[in-house]
N, C-alpha and C positions, 0 to 999 in steps of 0.2 A: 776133141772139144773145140780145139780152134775155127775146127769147120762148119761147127753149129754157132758160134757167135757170128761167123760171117753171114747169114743170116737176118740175123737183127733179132733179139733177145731181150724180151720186156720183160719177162721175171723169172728167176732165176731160183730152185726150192734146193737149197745145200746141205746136207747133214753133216755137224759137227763132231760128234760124239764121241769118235777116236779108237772105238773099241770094233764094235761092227761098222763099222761106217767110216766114212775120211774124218780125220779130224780137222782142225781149226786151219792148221795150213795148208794141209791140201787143201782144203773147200777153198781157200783165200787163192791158191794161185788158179783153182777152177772157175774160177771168178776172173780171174786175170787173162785164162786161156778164151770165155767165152764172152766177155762184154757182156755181159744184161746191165738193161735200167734198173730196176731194183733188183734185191735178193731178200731172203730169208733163211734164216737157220734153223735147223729142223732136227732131231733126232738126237738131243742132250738131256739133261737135267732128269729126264724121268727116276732115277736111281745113281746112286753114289758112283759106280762106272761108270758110269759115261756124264760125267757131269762136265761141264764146261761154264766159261764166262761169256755168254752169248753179248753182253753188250760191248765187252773189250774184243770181238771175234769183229764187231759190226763198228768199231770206231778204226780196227785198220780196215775196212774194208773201205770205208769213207777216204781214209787217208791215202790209201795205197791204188783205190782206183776211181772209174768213175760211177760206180752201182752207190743205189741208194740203198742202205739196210736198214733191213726193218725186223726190231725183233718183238716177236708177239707173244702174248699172255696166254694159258689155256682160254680160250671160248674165244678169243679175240678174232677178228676176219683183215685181209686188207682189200682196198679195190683199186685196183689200177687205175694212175690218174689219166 
């Protein structure tokens, strides 16, 4: 991962979920490993297992690095600024 941040990495699609997927830490330090400008978390909340707190995921991400997180709503889009 560290060799795909060096790179240069504009967005960054993470799954939270914890169950099939990384969860909230991992994705947070795979975010640490690869630099993107933004991220999004992906792959939570659909059912009671893998639910997660997507916007406490994306205020350490703020805090702890320098990706901007962004969490989306069903039907929501973003566009790269």
């Amino acid at each position: 991962m560290r060799l795909i941040g060096e790179e240069g990495i504009d967005l960054a699609v993470m799954p939270i979920g914890d169950n099939y997927t990384m969860g909230p830490d991992d994705a947070l330090r795979a975010v640490k490993f690869i630099q993107p400008k933004h991220v999004i978390p992906v792959h939570y909340d659909t059912w009671p297992l893998i639910a997660q707190d997507a916007q406490a995921w994306a205020r350490r991400v703020q805090s702890e690095t320098q990706a901007q997180a962004h969490v989306l709503k069903p039907g929501d889009s973003f566009t790269l600024p």
